[in-house]
Structures are given as C-alpha cells and as structure tokens.
BABABA-994952 format. One record per residue: residue number from 1; residue in one letter; chain; y, x, z of N, C-alpha, C, O in turn. Coordinates in steps of 0.1 Angstrom, whole numbers. Layout:
<rs>
n, res, chain, n.c2, n.c1, n.c3, ca.c2, ca.c1, ca.c3, c.c2, c.c1, c.c3, o.c2, o.c1, o.c3
NUM, A, A, Y, X, Z, Y, X, Z, Y, X, Z, Y, X, Z;
...
</rs>
This chain:
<rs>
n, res, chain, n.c2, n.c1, n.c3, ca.c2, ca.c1, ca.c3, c.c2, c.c1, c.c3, o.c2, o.c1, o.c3
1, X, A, -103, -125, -36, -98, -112, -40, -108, -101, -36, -113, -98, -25;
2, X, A, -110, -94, -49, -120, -79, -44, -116, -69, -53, -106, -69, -61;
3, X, A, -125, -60, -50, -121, -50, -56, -129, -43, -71, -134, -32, -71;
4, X, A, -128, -50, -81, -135, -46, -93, -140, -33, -100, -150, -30, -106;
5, X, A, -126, -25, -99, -123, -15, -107, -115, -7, -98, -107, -13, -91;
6, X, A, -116, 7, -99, -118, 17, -91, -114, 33, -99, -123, 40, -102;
7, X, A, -100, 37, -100, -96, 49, -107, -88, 59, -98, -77, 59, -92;
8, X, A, -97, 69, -100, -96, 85, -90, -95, 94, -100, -103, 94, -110;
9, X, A, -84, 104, -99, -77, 110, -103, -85, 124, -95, -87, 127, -84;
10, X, A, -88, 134, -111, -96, 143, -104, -86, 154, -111, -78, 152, -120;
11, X, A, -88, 168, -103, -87, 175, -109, -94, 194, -105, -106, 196, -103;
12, X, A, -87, 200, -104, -94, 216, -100, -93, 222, -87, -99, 232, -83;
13, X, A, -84, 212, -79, -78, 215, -65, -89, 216, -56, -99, 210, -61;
14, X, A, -92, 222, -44, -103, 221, -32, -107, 208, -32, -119, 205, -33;
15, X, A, -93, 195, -32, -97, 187, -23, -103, 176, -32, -103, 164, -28;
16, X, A, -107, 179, -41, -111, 169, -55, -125, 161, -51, -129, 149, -53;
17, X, A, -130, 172, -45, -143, 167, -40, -146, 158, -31, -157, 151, -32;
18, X, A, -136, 157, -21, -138, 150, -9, -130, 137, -16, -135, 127, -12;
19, X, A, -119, 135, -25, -116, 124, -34, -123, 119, -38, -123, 107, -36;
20, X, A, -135, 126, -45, -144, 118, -54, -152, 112, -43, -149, 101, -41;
21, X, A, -158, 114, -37, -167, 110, -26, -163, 101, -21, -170, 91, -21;
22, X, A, -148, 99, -14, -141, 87, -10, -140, 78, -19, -140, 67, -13;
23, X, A, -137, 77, -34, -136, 69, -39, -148, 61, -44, -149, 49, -47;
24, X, A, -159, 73, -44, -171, 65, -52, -180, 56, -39, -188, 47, -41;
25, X, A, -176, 62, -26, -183, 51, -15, -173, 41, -17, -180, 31, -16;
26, X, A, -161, 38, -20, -155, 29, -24, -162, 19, -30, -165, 8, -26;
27, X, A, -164, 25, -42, -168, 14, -56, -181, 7, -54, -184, -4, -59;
28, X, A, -192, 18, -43, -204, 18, -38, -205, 3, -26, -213, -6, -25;
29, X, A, -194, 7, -20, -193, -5, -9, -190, -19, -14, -195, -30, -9;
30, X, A, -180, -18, -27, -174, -30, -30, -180, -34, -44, -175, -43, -51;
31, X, A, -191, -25, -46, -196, -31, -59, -189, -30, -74, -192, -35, -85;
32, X, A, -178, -20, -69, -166, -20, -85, -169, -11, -90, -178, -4, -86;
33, X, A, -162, -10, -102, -165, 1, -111, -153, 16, -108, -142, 17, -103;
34, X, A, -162, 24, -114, -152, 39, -111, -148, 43, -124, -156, 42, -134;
35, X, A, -137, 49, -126, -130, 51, -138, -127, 69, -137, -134, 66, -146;
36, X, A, -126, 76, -136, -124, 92, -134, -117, 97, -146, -122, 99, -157;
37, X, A, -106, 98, -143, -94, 107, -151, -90, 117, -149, -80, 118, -143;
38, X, A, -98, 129, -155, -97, 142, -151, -81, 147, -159, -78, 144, -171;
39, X, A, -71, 155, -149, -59, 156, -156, -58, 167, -145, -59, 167, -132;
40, X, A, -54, 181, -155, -49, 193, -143, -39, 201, -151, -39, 201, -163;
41, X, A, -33, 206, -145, -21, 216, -151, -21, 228, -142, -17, 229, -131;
42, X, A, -26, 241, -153, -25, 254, -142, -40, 255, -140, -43, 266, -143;
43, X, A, -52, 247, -136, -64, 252, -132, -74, 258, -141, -72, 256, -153;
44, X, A, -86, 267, -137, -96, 277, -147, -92, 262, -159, -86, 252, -160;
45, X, A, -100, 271, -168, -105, 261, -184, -116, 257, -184, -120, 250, -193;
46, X, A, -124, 263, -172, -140, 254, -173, -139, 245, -164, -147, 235, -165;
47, X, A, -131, 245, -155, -133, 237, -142, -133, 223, -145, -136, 215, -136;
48, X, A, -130, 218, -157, -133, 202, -162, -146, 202, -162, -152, 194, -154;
49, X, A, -152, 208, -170, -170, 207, -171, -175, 208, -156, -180, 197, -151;
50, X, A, -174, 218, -148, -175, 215, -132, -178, 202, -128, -190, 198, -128;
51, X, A, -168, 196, -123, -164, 187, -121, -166, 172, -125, -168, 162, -119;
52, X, A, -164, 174, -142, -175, 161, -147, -187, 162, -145, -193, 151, -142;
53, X, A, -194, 171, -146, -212, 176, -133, -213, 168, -126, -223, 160, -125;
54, X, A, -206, 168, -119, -204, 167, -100, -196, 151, -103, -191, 147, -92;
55, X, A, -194, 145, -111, -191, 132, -109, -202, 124, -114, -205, 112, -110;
56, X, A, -209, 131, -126, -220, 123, -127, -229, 122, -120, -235, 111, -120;
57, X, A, -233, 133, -112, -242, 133, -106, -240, 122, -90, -248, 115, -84;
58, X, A, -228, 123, -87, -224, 118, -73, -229, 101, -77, -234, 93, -69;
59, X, A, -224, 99, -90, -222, 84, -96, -235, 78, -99, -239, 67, -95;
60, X, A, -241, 88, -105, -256, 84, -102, -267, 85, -92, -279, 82, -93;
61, X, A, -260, 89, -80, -268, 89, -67, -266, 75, -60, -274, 67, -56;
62, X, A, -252, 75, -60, -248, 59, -54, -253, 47, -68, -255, 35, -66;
63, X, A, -253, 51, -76, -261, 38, -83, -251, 26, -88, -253, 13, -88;
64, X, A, -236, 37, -92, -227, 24, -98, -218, 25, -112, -216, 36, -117;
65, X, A, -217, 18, -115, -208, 19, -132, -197, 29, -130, -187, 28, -122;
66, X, A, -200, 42, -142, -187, 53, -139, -186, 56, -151, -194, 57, -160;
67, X, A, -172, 58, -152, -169, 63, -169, -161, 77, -163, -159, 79, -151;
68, X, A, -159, 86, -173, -154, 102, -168, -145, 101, -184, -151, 102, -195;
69, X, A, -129, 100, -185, -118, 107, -192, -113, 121, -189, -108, 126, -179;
70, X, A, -115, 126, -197, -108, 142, -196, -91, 142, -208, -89, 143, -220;
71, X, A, -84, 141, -199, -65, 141, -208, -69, 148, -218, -68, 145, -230;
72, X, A, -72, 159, -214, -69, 172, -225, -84, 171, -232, -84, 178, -242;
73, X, A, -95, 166, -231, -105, 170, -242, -101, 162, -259, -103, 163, -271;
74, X, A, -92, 152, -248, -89, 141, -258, -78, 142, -265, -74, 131, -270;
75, X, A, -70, 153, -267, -60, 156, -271, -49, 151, -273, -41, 150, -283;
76, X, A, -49, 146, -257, -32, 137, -253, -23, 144, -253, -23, 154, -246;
77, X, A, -14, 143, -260, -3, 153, -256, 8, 147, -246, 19, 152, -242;
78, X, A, 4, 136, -243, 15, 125, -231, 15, 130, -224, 5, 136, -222;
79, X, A, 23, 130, -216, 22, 136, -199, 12, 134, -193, 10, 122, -195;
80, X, A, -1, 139, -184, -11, 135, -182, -7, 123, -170, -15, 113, -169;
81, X, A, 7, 124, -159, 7, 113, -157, 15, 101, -162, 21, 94, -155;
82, X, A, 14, 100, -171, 16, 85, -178, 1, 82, -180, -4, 71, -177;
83, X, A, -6, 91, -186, -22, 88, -191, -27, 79, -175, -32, 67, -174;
84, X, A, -25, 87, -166, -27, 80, -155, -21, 68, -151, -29, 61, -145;
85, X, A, -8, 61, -151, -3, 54, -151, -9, 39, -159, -9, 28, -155;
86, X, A, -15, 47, -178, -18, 36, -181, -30, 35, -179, -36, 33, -189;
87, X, A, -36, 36, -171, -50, 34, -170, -51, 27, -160, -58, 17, -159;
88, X, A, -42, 31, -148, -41, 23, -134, -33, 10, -136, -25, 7, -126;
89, X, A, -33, 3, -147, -25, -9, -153, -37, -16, -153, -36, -28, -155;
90, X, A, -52, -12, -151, -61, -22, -158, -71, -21, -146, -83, -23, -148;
91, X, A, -65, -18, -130, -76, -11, -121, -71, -19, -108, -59, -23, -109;
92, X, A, -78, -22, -95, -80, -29, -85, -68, -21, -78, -57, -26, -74;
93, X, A, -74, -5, -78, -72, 2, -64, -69, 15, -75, -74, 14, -86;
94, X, A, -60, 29, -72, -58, 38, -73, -59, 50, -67, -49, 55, -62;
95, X, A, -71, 56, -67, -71, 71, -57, -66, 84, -61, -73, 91, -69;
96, X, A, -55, 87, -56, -52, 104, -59, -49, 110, -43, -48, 104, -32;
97, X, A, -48, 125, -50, -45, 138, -35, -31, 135, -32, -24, 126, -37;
98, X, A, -29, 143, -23, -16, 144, -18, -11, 157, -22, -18, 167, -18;
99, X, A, 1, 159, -29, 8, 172, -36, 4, 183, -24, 7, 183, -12;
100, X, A, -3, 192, -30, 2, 202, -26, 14, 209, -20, 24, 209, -27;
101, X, A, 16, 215, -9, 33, 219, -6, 37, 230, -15, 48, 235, -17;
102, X, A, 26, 235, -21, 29, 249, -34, 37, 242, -44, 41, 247, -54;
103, X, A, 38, 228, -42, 47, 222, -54, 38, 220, -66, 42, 218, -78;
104, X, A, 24, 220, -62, 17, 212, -71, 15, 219, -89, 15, 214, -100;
105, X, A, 13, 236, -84, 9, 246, -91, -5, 240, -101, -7, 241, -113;
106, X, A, -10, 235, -93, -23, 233, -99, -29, 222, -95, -34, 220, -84;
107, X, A, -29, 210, -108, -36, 196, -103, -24, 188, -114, -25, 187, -126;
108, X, A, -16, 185, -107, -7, 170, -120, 1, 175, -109, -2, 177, -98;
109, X, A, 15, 177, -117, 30, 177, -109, 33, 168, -100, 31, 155, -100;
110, X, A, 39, 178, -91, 40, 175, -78, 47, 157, -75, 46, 149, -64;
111, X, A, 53, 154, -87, 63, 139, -84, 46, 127, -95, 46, 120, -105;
112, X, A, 37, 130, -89, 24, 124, -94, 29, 110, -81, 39, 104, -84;
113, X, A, 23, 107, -69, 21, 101, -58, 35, 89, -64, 33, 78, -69;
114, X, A, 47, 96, -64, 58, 88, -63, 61, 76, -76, 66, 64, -77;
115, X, A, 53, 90, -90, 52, 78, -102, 41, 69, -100, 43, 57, -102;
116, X, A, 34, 72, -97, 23, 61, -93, 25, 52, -89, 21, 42, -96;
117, X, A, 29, 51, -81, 32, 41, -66, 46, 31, -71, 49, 20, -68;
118, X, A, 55, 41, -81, 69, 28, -84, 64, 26, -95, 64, 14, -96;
119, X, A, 59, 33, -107, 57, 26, -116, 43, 22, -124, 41, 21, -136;
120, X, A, 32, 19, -112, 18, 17, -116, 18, 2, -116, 14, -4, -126;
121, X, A, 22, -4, -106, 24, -20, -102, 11, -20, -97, 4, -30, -100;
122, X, A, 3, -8, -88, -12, -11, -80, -9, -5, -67, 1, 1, -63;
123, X, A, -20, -7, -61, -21, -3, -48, -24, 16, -50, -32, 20, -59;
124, X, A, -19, 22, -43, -21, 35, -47, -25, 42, -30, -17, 41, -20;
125, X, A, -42, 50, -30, -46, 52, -19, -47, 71, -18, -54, 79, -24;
126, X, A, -38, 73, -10, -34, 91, -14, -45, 98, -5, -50, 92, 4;
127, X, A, -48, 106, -6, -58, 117, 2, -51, 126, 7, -40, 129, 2;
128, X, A, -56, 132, 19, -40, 146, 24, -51, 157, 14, -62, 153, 10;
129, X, A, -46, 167, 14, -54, 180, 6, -55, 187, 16, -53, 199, 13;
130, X, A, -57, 184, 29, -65, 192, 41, -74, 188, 49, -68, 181, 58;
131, X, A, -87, 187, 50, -92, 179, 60, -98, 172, 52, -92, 165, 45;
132, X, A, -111, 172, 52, -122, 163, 48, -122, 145, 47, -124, 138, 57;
133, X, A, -120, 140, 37, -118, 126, 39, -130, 116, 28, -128, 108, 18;
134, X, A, -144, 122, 36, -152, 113, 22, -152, 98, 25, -160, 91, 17;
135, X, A, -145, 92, 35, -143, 80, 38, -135, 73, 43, -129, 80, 51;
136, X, A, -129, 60, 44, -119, 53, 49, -117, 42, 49, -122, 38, 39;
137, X, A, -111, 33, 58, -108, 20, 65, -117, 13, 73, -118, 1, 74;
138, X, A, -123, 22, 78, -128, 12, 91, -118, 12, 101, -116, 2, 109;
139, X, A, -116, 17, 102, -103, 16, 115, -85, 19, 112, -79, 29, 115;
140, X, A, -81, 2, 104, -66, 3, 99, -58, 5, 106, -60, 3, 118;
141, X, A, -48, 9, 102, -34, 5, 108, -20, 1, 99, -14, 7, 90;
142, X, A, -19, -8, 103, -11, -15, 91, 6, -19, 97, 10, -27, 106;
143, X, A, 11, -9, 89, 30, -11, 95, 36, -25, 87, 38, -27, 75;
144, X, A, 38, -30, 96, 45, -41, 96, 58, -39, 94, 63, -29, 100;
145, X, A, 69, -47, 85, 83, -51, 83, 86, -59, 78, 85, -57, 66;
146, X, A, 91, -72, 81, 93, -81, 76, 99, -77, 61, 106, -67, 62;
147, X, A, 99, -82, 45, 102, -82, 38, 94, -79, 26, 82, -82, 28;
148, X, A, 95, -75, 15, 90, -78, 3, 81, -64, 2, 74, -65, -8;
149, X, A, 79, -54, 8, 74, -40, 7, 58, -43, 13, 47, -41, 7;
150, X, A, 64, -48, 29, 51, -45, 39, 42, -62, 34, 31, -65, 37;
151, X, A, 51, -69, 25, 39, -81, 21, 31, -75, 9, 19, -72, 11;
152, X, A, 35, -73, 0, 28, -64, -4, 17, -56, -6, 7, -58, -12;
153, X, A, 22, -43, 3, 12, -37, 12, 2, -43, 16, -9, -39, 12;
154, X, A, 2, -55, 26, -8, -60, 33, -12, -67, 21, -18, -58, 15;
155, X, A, -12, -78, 13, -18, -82, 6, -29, -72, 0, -41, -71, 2;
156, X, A, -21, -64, -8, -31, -53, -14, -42, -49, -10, -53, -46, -16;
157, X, A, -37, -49, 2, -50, -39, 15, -64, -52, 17, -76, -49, 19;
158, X, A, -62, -62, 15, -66, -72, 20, -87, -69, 18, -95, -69, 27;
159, X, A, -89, -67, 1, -103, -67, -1, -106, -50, 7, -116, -43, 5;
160, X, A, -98, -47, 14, -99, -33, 23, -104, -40, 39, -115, -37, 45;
161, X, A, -96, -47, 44, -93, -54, 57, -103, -60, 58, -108, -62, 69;
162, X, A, -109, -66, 48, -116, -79, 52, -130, -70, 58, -137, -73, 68;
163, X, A, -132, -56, 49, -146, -51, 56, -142, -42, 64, -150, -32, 65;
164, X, A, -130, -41, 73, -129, -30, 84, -130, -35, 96, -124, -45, 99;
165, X, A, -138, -27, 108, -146, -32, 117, -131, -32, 129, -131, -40, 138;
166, X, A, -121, -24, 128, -108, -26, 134, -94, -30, 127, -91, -20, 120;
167, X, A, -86, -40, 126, -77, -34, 122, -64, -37, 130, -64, -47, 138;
168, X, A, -54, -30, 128, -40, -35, 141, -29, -34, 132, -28, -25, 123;
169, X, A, -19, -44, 131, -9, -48, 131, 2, -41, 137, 5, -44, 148;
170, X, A, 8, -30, 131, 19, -25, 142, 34, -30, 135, 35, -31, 123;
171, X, A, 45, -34, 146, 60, -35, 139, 65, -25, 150, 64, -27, 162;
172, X, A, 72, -15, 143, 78, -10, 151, 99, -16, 152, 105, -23, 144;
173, X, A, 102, -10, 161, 111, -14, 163, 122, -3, 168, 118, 7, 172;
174, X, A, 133, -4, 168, 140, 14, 164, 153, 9, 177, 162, 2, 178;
175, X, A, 148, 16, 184, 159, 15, 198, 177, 19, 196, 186, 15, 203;
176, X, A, 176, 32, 182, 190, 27, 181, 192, 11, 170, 202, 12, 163;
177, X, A, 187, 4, 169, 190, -8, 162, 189, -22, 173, 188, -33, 169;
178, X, A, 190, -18, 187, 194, -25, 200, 182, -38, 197, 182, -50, 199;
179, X, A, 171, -29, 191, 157, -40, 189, 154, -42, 205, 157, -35, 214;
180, X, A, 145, -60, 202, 138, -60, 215, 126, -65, 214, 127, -76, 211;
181, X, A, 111, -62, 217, 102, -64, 212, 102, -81, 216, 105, -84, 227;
182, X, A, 97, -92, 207, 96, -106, 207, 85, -110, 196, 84, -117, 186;
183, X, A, 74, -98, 202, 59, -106, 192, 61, -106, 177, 71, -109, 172;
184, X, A, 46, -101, 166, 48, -103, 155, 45, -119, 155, 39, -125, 165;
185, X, A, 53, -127, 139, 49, -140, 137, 34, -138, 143, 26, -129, 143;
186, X, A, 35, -155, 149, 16, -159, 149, 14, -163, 134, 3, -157, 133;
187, X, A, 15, -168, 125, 11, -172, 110, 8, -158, 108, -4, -160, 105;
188, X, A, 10, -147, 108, 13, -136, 103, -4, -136, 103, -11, -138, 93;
189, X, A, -9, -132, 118, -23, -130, 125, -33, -141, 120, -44, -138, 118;
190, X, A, -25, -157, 119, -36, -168, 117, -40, -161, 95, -51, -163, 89;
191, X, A, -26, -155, 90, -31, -158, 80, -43, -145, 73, -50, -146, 63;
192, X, A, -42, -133, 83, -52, -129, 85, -69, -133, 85, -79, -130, 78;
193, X, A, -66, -140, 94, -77, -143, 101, -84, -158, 92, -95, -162, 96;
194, X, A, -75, -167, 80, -79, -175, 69, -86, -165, 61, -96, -169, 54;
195, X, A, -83, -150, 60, -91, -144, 53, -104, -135, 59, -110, -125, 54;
196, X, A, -106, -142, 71, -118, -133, 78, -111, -119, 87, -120, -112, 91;
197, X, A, -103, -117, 88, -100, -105, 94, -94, -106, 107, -82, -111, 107;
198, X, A, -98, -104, 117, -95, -102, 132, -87, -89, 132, -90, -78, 129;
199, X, A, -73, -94, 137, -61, -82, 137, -56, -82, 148, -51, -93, 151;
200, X, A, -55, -72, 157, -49, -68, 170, -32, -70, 165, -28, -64, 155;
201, X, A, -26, -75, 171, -10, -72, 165, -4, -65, 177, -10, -65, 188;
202, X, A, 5, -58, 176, 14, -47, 185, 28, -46, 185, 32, -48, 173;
203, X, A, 35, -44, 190, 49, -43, 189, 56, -29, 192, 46, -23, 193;
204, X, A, 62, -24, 193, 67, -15, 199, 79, -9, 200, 83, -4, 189;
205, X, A, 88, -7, 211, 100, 2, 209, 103, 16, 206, 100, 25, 215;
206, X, A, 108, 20, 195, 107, 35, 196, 115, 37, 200, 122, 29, 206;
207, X, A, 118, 49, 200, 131, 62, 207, 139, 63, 196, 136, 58, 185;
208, X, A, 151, 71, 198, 159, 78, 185, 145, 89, 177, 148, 101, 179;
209, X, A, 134, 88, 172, 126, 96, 170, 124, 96, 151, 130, 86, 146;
210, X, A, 120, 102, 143, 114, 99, 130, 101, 91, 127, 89, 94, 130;
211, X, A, 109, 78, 118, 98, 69, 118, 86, 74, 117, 76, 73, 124;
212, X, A, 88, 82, 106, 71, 89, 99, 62, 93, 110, 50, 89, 112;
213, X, A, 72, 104, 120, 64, 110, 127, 58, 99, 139, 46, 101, 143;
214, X, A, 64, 92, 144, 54, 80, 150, 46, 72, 145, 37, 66, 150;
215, X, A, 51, 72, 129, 36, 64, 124, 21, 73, 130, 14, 69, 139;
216, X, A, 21, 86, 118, 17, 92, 122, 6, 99, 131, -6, 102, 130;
217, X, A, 16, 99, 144, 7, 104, 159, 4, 91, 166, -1, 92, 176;
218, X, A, 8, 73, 161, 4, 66, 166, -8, 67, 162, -16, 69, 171;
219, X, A, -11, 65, 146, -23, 65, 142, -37, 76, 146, -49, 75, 146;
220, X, A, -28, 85, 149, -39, 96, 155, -43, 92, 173, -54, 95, 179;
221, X, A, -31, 86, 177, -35, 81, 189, -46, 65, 191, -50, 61, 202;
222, X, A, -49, 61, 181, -54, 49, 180, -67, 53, 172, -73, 44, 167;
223, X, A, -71, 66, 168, -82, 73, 158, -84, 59, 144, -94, 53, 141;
224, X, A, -70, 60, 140, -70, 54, 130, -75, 63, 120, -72, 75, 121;
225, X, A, -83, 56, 106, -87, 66, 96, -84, 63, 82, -90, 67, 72;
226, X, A, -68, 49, 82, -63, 47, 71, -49, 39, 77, -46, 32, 87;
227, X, A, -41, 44, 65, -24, 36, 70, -20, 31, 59, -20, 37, 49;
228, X, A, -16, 16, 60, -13, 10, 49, 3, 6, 55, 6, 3, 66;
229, X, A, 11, 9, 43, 23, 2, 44, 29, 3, 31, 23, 9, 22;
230, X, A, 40, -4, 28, 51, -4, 18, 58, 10, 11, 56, 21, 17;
231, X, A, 63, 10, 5, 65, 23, 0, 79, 23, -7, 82, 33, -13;
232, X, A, 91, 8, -6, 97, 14, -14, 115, 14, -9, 118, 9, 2;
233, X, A, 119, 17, -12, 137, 26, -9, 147, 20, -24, 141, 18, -34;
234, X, A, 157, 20, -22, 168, 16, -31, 177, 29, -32, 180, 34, -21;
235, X, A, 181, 36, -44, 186, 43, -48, 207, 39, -44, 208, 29, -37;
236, X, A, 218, 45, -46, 230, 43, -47, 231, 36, -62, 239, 26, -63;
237, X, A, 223, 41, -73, 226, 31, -86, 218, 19, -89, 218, 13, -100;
238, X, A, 211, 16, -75, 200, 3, -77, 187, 7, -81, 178, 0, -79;
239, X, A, 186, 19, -85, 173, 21, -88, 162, 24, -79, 163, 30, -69;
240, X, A, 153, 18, -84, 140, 21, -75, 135, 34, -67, 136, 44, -75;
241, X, A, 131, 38, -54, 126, 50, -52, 119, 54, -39, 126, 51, -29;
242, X, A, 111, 59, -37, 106, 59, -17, 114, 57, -8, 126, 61, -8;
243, X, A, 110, 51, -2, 120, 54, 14, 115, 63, 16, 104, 67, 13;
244, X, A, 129, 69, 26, 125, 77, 32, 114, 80, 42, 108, 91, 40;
245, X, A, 109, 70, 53, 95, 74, 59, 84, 76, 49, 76, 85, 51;
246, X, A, 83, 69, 39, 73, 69, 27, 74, 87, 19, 65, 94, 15;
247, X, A, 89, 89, 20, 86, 105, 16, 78, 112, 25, 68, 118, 23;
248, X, A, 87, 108, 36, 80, 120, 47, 64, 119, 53, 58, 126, 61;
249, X, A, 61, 106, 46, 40, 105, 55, 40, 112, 42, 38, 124, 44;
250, X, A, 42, 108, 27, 39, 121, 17, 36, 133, 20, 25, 139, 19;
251, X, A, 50, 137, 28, 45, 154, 29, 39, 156, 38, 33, 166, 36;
252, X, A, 37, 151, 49, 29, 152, 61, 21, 143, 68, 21, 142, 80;
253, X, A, 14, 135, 57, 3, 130, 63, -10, 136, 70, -14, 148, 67;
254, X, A, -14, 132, 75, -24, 132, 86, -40, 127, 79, -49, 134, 76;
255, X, A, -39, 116, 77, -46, 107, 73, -46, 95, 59, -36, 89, 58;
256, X, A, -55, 93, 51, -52, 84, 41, -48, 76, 45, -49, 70, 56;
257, X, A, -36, 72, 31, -27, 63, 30, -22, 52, 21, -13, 56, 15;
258, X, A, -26, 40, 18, -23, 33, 12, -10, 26, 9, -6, 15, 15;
259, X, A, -3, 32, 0, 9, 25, -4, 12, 15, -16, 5, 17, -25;
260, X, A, 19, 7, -17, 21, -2, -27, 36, -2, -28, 42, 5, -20;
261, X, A, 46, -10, -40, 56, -14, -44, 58, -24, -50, 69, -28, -54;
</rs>
C-alpha cells in the first residue's frame, strides 16, 4: 500500500499556502501524483490566477506530476464541493483547511471537512488555518478504539506510518465508564510492526474531562505533528455523521489531522 495520488484543495484563504506546501512534500516524499482543485466562494476574482502561479511553480521545484482544476474556469455549476468529492473518488489521500470559525466566508462552505470525510470513502488530512503547517507525520499519534472507525483510520494512515520516525498508539479510557487500563491488544502492535512500523502503545485513564480536549494537549504534550483517528457518529434516524470528539478537534484543532469513515 502507497500513496499514488494526491488531491489538495486550494483556495484564497491565508492558509492555502502552507496546504499546498504540505501536500506537495507529500507527493514529493511518496512519489504520487498531485491533483489541485481550486474551488472558493466569496474570494478576489484574480486570486485563482495567483495561486495557480504558485502551484506551478512549487510543483516544478519538487519535480513531481501536477495537474491544476479551477471549478469555476470550467463552468461547473455543481456545488464546488461535490466537484471535490468527485475527484477524491479517484485519489490515495485528501488535503483540505480547516473551516474558518467566520463560518467559512471565503474558501468552500464551512460543512466542506464533514462532506468529505462521510461521503468521500478516502482518507481525508485537514490543516488548522492558524499556524504554519508545510509538513507532517513524523511524529504520529494515533487514537485507538476498538471498532470499525479507529481500523479504518489506522489502516489509511498506514503508507503515512510506515515513513514516520515516531509513532504511538494511544487508547484512552473514560473514568466515568468505570475503565481500567489492561494493555492495547499485542496483535494490534505485532500487526504494525508486519508492516515495518515500530509503535509505542499507551493506555490511559481519563478524568470526567472532553475527549477532544485531551486528545489534543496530549498530542501537544508528546510534540506530536499529526492525529490520526476515526471520524464517525450515528445520527437518532441511523444516519451517518461526526462524532462528537471528531466535531470538536474540527473546531479546535491544534495540529493536522487525519480522519477517515
């Protein structure tokens, strides 16, 4: 398993730049191809030309296969995130920002992250839109939960893991749920490690605290510079939708995040 193909979601926002950079050492590292889907709503009318500049140029410094879509030169009238959606149907890995808290004035509406992630069927790797992020996953952290979310996740992450110089295994465990820490599975670690990847595993008791927010400041306490976990929650009518910790690293992530469903 690797990573072939490579689609980053650009648009007029600050943080477009430090996306593109992150994604194209991406494609750079892993040899895949970069796909660039420029889609914005609300930003100048030149700032597409900008920006396609600045990706060719970036694309041709690293020395890798880039194509550049612009929604609107092309006269989609689709939602520009479906245009995105169908594109990340044919791609390894998915990079976009993280909503703005202005509600996502300017770039692709603010509910972008959430369609992605339920209805892309890819790995989807979010950027915060504060804070410089031209790089990530050398040093993982990967939330553990037993069940169909966090395998997922970890699977996805895998052609990520295999080239990160740290990565840790966290399960947390929720003290009002009368948890007691008893070790992640050992297969868990061995099956890591069939794929080359040396994983610290961890356990831990929380407090009555918010999941998110201990993900979070764990990760910041361990100078983690990527969080991979599961992303998904059950609706009252069955229907698909975030959990709730998955909303809340949304709004207040720290650090890139890799989510799946």
């Amino acid at each position: 398993m690797s990573l072939t193909s490579i689609l980053v979601h650009l648009d007029s926002t600050r943080s477009t730049e430090s996306r593109l950079s992150l994604a194209t050492g991406y494609a750079a590292k892993h040899g895949a191809r970069l796909l660039a889907v420029y889609a914005d709503e609300g930003g100048p009318h030149d700032a597409g030309g900008k920006i396609a500049a600045l990706f060719r140029e970036e694309t041709a410094r690293a020395g890798i296969d880039a194509e550049w879509q612009d929604v609107e030169s092309q006269g989609v009238e689709a939602d520009p995130v479906e245009a995105l959606i169908h594109h990340a149907h044919t791609t390894d890995l998915v990079v976009i920002g993280q909503t703005h808290p202005d509600g996502g004035s300017i770039g692709v509406r603010h509910d972008l992250p959430e369609r992605l992630i339920l209805t892309s069927g890819r790995p989807v790797l979010i950027v915060p839109y504060a804070g410089e992020f031209t790089s990530c996953g050398e040093r993982v952290l990967v939330c553990w939960k037993d069940g169909r979310e966090s395998t997922r996740a970890l699977h996805d992450a895998l052609p990520i893991l295999r080239r990160s110089h740290r990565v840790q295994l966290l399960r947390v465990l929720m003290a009002r749920d009368g948890g007691t820490p008893a070790g992640l599975p050992p297969h868990l670690v061995s099956f890591l490690a069939g794929h080359g990847i040396k994983a610290r595993p961890e356990e831990i008791l929380a407090p009555d605290f918010p999941l998110g927010d201990l993900l979070l400041n764990h990760a910041c306490e361990e100078g983690s510079d990527l969080l991979v976990m599961g992303a998904y929650g059950q609706a009252p009518n069955g229907r698909p939708v975030l959990g709730k910790t998955a909303r809340h690293i949304l709004r207040h992530m720290t650090l890139p995040v890799l989510m799946s469903h």
